[in-house]
C-alpha positions as CSV (number, residue, x, y, z in Angstrom):
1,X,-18.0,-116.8,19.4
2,X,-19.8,-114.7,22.0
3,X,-21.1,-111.2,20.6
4,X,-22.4,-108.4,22.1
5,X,-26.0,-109.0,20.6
6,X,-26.1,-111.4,23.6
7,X,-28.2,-110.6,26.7
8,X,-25.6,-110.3,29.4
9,X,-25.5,-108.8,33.3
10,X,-22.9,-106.8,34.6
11,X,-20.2,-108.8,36.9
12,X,-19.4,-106.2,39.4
13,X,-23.2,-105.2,40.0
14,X,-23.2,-102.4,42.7
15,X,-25.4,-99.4,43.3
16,X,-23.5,-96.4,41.3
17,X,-22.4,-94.0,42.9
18,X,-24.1,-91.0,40.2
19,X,-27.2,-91.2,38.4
20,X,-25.7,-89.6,35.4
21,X,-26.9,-90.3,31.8
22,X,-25.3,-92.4,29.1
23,X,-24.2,-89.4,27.5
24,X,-22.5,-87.9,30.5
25,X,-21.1,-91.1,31.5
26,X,-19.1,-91.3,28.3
27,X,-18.0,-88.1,28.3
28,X,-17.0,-89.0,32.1
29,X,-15.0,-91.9,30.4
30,X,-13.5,-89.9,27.9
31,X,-12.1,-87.6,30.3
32,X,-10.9,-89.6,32.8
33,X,-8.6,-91.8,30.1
34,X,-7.8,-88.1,28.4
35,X,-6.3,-86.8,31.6
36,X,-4.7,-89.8,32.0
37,X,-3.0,-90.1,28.7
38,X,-2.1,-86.2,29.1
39,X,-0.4,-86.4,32.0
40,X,1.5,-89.6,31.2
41,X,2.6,-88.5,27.2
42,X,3.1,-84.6,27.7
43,X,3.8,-83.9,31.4
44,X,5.5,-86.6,31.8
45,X,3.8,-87.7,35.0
46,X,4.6,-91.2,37.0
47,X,1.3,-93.4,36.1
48,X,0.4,-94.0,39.4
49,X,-0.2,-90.1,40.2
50,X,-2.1,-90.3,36.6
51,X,-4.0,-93.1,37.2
52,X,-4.9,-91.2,40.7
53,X,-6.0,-87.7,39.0
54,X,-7.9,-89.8,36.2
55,X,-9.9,-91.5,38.5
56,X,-11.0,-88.3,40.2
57,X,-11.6,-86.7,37.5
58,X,-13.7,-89.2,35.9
59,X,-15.8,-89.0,39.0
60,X,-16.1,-85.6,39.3
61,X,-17.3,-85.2,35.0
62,X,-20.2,-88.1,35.9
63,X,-21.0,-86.1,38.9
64,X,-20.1,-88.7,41.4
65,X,-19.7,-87.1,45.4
66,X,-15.7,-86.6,46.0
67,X,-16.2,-88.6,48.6
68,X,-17.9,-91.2,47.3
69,X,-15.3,-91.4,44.2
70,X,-12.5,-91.2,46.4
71,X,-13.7,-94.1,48.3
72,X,-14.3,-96.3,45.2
73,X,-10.6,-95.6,44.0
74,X,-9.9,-96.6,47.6
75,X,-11.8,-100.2,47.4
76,X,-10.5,-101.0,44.0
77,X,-6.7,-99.9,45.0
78,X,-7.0,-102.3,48.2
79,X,-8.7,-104.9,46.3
80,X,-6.5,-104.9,43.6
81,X,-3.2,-104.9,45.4
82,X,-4.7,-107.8,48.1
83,X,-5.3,-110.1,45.0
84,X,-2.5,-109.7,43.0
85,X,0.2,-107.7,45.3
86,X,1.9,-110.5,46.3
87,X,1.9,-112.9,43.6
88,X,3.5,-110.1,41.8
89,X,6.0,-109.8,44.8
90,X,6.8,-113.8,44.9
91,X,7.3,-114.0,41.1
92,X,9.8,-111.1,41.7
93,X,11.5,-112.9,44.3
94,X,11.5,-116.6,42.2
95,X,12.5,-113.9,39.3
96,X,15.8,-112.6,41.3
97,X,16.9,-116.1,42.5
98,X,17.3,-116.8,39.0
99,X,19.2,-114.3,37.8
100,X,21.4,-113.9,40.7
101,X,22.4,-117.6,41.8
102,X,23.2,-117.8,37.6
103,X,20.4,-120.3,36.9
104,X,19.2,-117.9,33.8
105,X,22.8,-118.1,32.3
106,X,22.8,-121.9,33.1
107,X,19.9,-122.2,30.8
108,X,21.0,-120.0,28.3
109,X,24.0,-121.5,27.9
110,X,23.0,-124.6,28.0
111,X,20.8,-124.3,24.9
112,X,22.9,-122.3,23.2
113,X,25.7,-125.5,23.9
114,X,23.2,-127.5,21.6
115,X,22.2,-125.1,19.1
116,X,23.3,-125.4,15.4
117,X,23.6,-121.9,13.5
118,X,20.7,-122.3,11.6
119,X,18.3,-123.0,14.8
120,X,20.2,-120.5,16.8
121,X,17.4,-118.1,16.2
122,X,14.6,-121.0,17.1
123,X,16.9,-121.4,20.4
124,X,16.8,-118.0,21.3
125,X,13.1,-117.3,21.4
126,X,12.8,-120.9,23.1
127,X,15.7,-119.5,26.2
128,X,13.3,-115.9,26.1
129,X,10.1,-118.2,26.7
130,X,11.2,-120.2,29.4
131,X,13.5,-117.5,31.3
132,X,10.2,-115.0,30.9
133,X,8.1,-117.1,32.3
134,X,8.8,-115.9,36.4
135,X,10.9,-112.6,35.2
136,X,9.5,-109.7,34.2
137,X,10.1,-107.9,31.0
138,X,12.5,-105.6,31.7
139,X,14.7,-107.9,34.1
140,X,14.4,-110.4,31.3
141,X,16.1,-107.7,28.9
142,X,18.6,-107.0,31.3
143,X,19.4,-110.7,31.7
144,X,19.6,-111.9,28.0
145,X,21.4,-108.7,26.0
146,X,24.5,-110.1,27.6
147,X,23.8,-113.6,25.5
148,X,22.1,-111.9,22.5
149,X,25.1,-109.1,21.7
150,X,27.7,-112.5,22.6
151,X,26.1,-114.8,20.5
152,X,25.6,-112.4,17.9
153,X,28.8,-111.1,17.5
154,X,30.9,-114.5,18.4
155,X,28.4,-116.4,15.2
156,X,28.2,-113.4,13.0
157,X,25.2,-113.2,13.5
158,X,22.7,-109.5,12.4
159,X,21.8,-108.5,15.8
160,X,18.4,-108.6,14.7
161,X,18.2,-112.2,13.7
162,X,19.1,-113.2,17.3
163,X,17.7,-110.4,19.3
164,X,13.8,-109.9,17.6
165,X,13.3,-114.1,18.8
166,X,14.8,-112.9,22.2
167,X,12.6,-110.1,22.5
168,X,9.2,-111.3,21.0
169,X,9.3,-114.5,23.5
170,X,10.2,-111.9,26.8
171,X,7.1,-109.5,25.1
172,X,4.6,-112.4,24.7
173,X,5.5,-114.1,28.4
174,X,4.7,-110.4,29.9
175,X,2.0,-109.7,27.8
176,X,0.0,-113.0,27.9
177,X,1.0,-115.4,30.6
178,X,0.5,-114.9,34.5
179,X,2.0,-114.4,36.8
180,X,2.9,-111.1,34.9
181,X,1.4,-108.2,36.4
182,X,-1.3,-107.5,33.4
183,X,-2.4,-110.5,33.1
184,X,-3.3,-111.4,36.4
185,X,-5.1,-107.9,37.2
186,X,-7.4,-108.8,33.8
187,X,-8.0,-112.8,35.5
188,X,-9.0,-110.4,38.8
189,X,-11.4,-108.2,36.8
190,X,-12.9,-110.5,34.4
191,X,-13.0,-113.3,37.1
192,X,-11.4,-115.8,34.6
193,X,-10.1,-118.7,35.6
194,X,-5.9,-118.5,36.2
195,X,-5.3,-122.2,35.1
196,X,-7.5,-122.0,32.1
197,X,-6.0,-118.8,31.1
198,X,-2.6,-120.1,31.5
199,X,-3.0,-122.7,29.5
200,X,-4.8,-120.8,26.8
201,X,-2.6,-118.8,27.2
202,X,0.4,-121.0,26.4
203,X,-1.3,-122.3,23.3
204,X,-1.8,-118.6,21.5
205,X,1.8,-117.5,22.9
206,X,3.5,-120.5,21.1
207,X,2.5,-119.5,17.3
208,X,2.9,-115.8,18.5
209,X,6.3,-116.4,19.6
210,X,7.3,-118.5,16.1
211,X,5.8,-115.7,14.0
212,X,7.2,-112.9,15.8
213,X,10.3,-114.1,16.5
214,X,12.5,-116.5,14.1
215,X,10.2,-115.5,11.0
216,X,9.7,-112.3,11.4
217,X,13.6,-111.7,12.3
218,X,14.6,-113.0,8.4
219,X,13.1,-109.6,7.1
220,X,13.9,-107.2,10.4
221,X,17.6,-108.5,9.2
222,X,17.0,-107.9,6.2
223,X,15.9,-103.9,6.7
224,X,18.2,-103.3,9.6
225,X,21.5,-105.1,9.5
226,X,23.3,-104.4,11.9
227,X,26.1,-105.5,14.4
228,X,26.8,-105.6,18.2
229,X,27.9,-102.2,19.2
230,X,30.7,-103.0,21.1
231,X,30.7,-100.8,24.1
232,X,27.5,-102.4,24.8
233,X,28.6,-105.5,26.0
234,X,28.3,-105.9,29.7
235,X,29.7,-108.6,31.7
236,X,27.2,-111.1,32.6
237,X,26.6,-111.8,36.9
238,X,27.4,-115.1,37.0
239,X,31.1,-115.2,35.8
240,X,32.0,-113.9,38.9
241,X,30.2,-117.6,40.8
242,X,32.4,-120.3,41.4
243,X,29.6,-122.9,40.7
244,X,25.8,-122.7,39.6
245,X,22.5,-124.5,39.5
246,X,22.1,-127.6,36.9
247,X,20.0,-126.9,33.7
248,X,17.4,-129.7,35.0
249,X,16.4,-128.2,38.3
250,X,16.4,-124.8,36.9
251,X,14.3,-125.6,34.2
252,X,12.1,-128.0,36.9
253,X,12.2,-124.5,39.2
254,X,10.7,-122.2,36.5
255,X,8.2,-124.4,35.4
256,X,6.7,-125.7,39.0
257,X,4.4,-123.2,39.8
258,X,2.8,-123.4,35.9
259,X,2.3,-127.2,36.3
260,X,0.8,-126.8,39.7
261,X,-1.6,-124.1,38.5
262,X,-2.4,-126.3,35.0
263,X,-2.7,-129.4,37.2
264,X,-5.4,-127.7,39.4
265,X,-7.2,-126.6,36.1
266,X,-7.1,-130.2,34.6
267,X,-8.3,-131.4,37.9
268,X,-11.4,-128.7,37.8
269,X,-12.2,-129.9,34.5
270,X,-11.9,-133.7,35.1
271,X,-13.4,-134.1,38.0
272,X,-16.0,-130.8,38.4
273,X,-16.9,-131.2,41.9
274,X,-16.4,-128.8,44.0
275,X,-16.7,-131.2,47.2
276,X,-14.7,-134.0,45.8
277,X,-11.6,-134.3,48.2
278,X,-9.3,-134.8,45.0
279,X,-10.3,-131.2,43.3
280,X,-9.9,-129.7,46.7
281,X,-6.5,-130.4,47.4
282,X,-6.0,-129.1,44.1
283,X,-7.9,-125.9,44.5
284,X,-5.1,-125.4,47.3
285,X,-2.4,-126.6,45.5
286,X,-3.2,-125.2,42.0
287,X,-3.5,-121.8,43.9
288,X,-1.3,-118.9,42.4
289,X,-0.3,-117.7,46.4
290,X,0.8,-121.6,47.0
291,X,2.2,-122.7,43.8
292,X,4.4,-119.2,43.7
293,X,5.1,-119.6,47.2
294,X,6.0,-123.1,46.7
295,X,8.4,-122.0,43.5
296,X,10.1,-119.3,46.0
297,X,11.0,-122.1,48.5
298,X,12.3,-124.7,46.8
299,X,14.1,-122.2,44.8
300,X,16.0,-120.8,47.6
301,X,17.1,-124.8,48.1
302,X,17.4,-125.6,44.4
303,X,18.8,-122.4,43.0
304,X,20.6,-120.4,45.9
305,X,21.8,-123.3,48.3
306,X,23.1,-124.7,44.2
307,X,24.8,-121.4,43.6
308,X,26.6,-121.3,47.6
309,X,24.7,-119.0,48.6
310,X,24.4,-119.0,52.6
311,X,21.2,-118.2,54.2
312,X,22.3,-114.4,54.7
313,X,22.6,-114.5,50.9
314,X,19.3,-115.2,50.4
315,X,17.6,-113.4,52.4
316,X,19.6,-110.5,50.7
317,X,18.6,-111.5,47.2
318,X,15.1,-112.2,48.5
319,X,15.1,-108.3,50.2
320,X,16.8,-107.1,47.2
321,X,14.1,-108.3,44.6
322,X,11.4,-106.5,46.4
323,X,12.5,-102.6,46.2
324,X,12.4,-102.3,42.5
325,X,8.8,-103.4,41.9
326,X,7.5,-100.9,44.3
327,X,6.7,-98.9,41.2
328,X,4.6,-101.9,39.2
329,X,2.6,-102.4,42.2
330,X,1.6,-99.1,42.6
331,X,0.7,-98.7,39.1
332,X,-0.6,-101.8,39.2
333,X,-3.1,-100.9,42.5
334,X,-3.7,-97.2,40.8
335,X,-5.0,-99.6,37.9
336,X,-7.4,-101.3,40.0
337,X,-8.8,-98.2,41.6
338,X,-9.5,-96.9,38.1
339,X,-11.3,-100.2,37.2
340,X,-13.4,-99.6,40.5
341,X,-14.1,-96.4,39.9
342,X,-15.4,-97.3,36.3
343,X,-17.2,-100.0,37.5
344,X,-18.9,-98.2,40.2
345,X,-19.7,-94.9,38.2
346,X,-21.8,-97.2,36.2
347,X,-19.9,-97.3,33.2
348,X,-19.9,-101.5,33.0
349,X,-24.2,-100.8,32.5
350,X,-23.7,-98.0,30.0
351,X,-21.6,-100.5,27.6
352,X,-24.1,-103.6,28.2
353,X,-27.3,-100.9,27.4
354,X,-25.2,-99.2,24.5
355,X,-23.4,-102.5,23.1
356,X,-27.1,-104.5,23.1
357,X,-27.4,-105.1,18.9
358,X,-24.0,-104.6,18.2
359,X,-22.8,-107.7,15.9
360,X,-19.1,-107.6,16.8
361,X,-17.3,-110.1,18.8
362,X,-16.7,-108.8,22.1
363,X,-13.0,-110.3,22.3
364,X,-12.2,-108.4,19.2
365,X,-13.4,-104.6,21.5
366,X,-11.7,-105.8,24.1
367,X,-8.7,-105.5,21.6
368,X,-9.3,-102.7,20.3
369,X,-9.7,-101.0,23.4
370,X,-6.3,-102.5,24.7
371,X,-4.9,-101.2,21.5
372,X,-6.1,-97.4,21.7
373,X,-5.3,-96.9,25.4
374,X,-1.6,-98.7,24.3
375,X,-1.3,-96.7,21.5
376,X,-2.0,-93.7,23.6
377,X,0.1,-94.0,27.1
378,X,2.7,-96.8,25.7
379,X,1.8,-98.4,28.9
380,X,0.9,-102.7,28.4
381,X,-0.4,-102.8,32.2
382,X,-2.4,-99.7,32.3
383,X,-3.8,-100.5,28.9
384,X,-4.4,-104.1,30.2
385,X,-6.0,-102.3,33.5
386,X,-7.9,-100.0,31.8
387,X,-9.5,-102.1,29.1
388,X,-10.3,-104.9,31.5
389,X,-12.6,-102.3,33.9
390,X,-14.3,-101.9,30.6
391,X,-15.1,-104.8,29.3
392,X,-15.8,-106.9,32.9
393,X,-19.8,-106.6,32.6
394,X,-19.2,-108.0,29.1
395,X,-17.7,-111.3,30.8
396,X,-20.8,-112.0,33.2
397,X,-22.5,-115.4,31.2
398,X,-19.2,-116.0,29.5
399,X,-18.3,-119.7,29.5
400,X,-14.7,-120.1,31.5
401,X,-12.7,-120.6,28.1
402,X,-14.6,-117.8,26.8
403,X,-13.4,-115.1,29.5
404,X,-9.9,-116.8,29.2
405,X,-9.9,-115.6,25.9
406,X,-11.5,-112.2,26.9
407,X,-8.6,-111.7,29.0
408,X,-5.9,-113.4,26.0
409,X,-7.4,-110.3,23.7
410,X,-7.0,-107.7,26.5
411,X,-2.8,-108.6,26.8
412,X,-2.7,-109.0,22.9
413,X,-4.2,-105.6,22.1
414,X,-1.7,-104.0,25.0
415,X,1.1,-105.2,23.3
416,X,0.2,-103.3,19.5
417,X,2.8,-100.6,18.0
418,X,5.3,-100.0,20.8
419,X,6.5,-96.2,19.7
420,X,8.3,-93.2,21.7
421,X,6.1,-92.9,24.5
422,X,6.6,-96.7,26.2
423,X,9.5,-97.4,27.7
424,X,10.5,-100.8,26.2
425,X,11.0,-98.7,23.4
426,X,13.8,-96.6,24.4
427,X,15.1,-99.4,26.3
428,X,15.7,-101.7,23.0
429,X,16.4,-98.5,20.9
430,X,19.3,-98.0,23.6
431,X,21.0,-101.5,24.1
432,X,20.3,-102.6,20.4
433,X,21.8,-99.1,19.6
434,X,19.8,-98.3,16.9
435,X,17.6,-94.9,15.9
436,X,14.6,-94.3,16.6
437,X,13.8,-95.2,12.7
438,X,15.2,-98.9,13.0
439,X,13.5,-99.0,16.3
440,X,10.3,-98.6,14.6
441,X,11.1,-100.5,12.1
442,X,12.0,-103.9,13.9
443,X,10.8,-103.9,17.5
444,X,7.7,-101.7,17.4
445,X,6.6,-103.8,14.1
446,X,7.6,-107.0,15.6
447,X,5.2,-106.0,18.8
448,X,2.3,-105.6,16.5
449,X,3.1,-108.9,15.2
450,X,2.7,-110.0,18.4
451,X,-0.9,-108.4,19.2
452,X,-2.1,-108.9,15.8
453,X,-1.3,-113.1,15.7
454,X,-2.2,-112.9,19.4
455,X,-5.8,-111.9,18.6
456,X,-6.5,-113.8,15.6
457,X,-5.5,-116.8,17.6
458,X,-7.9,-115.8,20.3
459,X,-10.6,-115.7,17.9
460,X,-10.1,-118.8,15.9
461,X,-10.1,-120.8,19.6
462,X,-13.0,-119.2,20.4
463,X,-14.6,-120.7,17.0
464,X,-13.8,-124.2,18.4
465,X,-14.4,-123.7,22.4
C-alpha cells in the first residue's frame, strides 16, 4: 500500500504562479472550496459559475496576478474539455440510441422475462449495471423507474426491494466506471491508465453493487415499506415502436467499447512494448475516442437501423442527445480549471512538503477528501474534480494499478451520504415518492454503502497489487 511517508514528485510540475507560503496557500485552498460550497448550497448558484468564482478567488487569497490565475483557469478549462469533452459527448450519443431505438427496455425486459421472484432483486441491479454502463445517472433513472414502479407493483413487490438494486448499480456505474464524466476527469488528472482503471474498476463495483443493492434492500424494505404511488407511473418510449433491437446486439452494443478499452490494457500488460506492432494497433484501438466512436457507429446500424429508424431519425436522436449535457461539460471543464488553478498555485508541492511523515495511505485521503467536498456541495463530479487536483502530485511514482486505485478512492468517497443539497436526492425522494426522512433512510444510506464498500475494496487490492 503506497503511504504518504514515501518520497514522491509532483506530476504537473510547473513554475507557480505565487510565491506564497504554506500557510497562505492553505488558507488559499480553504477559500477557494468555501466560496465554492457557498455559492452552490446557500445561493443556490449553477456550479459552473461557482467553480469560476472559486478559482479566482483561490488565486487572488495566494496572491497569484489576476492575470496569471485567469489564465491558468483558462488552460485547465481547455485541457480538460479537449480530453474528456467528447468522450463524454459520444457516450451521450451511444447513451440516447439506447434509450430511444428501445434497446434499454429490450434488455430489461428480457431479464426480467427470466427472472424468478426471489432473484428479481439480483436481476434488477444486474439490468442497472449493464444499462449504466454508456448512460449517465440521471438518464438511467429516467429509463428504469418505468420497470422498477411496474415490476414492483405487478410482483408485489416493496418498492424498495426492487428499486435500492436499481439504483445502487446506476450510482456505482456513474461513480466508478468510465466513460462517466468523474471518472475519466480523475484518469486525466492522476494520468492513470483508462483500461486498467476500468477493469479495476469493474472488480470493486461488482461486490459494491451486491452489497448495496440486493442485501442492503432486505432491511431498506424492512424500514420503509412502501408501494408504487400510482400516479407515478409513466409510460415507457418504446411501446409506441413497432419493432426493436435483439437483446444480443444490444447487450454486444453496450459492452464494445469496454472490451476494446480492456483488450488494449491486456495487450499493454502482455506484451509491454511500446514499439511492438501488436500493442500499437491496440493503443489505437483500445483508445476511449475510437472505441466510443466505434460503439456510436455500429450503434446507429445495430440499434437505430434495428428499431426503423431512417437516417433523418438518427441524426435527430444523435442532435438530440447532445443539448442536455451542455451543463455536465461545463461543469465538468469549470472542474478542470479549478484543478489547474490548484495545481499551478502550488498547492500539489504544499501537500507533498506537508504530507512527508504522514503514515496514512494516500488512497484512503483521497477518500476522505472526495467525501468532505461531497458532503459539502452534494456534487459526485465536482467532488471527483476537486479531490483529484489535490491529490495528483501524490500519484507521480505510483505504480499503474496503484493510481487506478487512487482514482477508484476518489469516485468512492464522491459517492458518501447523498443528503438535501445533491440532486439525485430529490430526484429519488420525488419518483420513489417518499419524505425526505425515508429518503435518508434508504437511498442516502444505501450511497454510503456504496463509498464505504468501494473504498475498503480499493484498499484490500492495493494490499495484493
Amino acid at each position: 500500500m503506497t503511504h504518504l511517508s514515501v518520497e514522491m514528485l509532483a506530476a504537473d510540475a510547473a513554475e507557480p504562479i505565487t510565491t506564497a507560503g504554506h500557510a497562505q496557500l492553505g488558507i488559499a485552498v480553504l477559500a477557494g472550496i468555501a466560496v465554492i460550497v457557498l455559492l452552490i448550497t446557500k445561493f443556490k448558484l449553477h456550479a459552473f459559475l461557482a467553480l469560476i468564482i472559486g478559482s479566482l478567488v483561490l488565486g487572488a487569497v495566494a496572491g497569484a496576478p489576476l492575470d496569471k490565475a485567469i489564465t491558468s483557469f483558462s488552460a485547465g478549462l481547455g485541457t480538460t474539455v479537449a480530453g474528456t469533452g467528447v468522450l463524454i459527448a459520444l457516450g451521450a450519443v451511444l447513451g440516447r440510441l439506447l434509450a430511444d431505438s428501445g434497446g434499454a427496455d429490450q434488455i430489461v425486459d428480457t431479464i426480467l422475462a427470466k427472472a424468478s421472484r426471489k432473484v428479481m432483486p439480483w436481476a434488477m441491479v444486474l439490468i442497472a449495471g449493464i444499462v449504466g454502463l454508456p448512460i449517465f445517472f440521471e438518464v438511467g433513472i429516467v429509463l428504469l423507474i418505468p420497470v422498477v414502479l411496474l415490476v414492483a407493483k405487478r410482483g408485489n413487490f416493496s418498492l424498495m426491494r426492487i428499486g435500492i438494486p436499481a439504483l445502487a448499480g446506476l450510482s456505482v456505474m456513474h461513480g466508478l466506471i468510465p466513460p462517466h464524466p468523474g471518472p475519466l476527469v480523475a484518469i486525466d488528472a492522476v494520468g492513470a491508465n483508462l483500461g486498467v482503471t476500468l477493469a479495476l474498476g469493474v472488480v470493486v463495483a461488482i461486490p459494491t453493487m451486491i452489497i448495496a443493492g440486493p442485501v442492503f434492500s432486505r432491511y431498506a424494505a424492512r424500514w420503509v415499506d412502501i408501494q408504487p404511488p400510482e400516479n407515478l407511473v409513466p409510460e415507457r418510449t418504446s411501446d409506441d415502436l413497432e419493432k426493436r433491437p435483439g437483446f444480443g446486439i444490444t447487450v454486444a452494443t453496450v459492452l464494445l467499447p469496454v472490451v476494446m478499452m480492456l483488450a488494449k490494457a491486456l495487450v499493454d500488460i502482455v506484451v509491454d512494448n511500446p514499439e511492438h506492432t501488436v500493442q500499437r494497433i491496440f493503443d489505437v484501438v483500445g483508445s476511449p475516442l475510437i472505441a466510443l466512436l466505434t460503439a456510436v457507429l455500429v450503434a446507429m446500424f445495430t440499434l437505430g437501423r434495428a428499431a426503423g429508424f431512417t437516417r433523418g431519425r438518427i441524426a435527430a436522436t444523435v442532435e438530440k442527445s447532445l443539448g442536455p449535457i451542455a451543463g455536465v461539460l461545463l461543469i465538468v471543464g469549470a472542474g478542470g480549471g479549478f484543478k489547474q488553478t490548484l495545481v499551478d498555485a502550488g498547492v500539489g508541492q504544499m501537500i507533498l512538503d506537508i504530507s512527508k511523515g504522514w503514515n496514512i495511505s494516500t488512497l484512503l485521503l483521497a477518500w476522505l477528501i472526495a467525501v468532505t467536498i461531497r458532503l459539502a456541495t452534494g456534487s459526485a463530479t465536482v467532488a471527483t474534480i476537486s479531490a483529484a487536483g489535490l491529490v495528483a502530485p501524490l500519484a507521480a511514482e505510483m505504480s499503474t494499478p496503484h493510481a487506478a486505485l487512487l482514482v477508484l478512492a476518489i469516485g468512492s468517497g464522491s459517492l458518501f451520504f447523498s443528503h438535501v443539497n445533491d440532486a439525485g436526492f430529490w430526484l429519488v425522494k420525488e419518483y420513489f415518492g417518499m419524505n425526505v426522512g425515508q429518503t435518508l433512510k434508504t437511498w442516502s444510506v444505501m450511497e454510503t454503502l456504496i463509498s464505504v464498500v468501494g473504498i475498503v475494496c480499493v484498499l484490500l487490492l492495493s494490499l495484493v497489487l
